[in-house]
N, C-alpha and C positions, 0 to 999 in steps of 0.2 A: 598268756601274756595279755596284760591290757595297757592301754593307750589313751593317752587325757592329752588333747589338746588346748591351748590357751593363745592369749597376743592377739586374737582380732578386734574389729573395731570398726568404727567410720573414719575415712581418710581422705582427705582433697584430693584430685588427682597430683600426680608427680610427686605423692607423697609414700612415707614409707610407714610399711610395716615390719615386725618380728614375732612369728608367729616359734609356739613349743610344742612338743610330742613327747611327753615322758611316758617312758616306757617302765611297767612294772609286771611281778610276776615272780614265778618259780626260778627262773632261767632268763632273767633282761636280756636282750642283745640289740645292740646297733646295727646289726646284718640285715641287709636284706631289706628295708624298710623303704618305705613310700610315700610321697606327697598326692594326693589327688584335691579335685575342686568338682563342685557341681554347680553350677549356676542356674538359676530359677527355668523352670519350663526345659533343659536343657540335661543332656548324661554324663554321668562322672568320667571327669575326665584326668588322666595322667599329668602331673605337671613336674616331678621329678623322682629321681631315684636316688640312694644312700647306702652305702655300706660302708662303714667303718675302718675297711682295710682298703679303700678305691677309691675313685673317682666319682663323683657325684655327677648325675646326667640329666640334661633339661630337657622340655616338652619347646619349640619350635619358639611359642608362642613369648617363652618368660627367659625365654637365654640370654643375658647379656643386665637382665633388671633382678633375675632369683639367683640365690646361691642359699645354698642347703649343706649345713655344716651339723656335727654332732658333738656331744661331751660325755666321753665313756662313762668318769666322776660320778655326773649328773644322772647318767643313764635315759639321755634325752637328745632328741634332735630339733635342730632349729629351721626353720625358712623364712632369710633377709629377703624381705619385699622392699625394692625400690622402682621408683619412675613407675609409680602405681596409675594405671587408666579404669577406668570406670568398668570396662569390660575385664578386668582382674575380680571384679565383685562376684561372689560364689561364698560357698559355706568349704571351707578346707578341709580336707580327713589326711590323719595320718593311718597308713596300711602295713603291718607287718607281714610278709610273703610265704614266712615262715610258719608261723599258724593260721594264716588267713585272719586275724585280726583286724577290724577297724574302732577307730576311735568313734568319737561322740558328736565330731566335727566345731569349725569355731566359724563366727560368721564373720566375713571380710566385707565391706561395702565402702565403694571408691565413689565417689560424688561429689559435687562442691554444693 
């Protein structure tokens, strides 16, 4: 399986973004799959989870500002970045659980 992420950017804060994870491969699947972030000097960190047949689940920090949705179609997931603060700034990976897969990561940077 591989993983290409896309959608980051520089953003004001309280701004948003939409980030992508297209998943390719022998076998796609929406199962199982994962958001993380690592921000400079600092370890990767969880920021949400996806499976396709369930409920999508936040990290403490982005509940209520992240929602993480997928397009079987597409063969791709997405994470809505809204009410962006400056501490959201980190470089994104998407994580398949299944193969231990990670992407290439995309860099997010909130600042005015």
């Amino acid at each position: 399986v591989q993983l290409m992420e896309s959608g980051g950017g520089l953003v004001q804060p309280g701004g948003s973004l939409r980030l992508s994870c297209a998943v390719s491969g022998s076998q796609p699947s929406l199962n199982y799959l994962a958001w993380y972030r690592q921000a400079p000097g600092k370890q990767r960190e969880w920021v949400a989870g996806f499976t396709i047949a369930g409920a999508p689940t936040y990290a403490d920090s982005v509940l209520g500002r992240f929602t993480a949705s997928g397009d079987n179609a597409e063969n791709t997931i997405y994470l809505q970045m809204n009410s962006l603060k400056p501490e959201d700034t980190a470089v994104y990976y998407c994580k398949d659980f299944l193969t231990s897969s990670w992407g290439q990561g995309t860099q997010v940077t909130v600042s005015s």
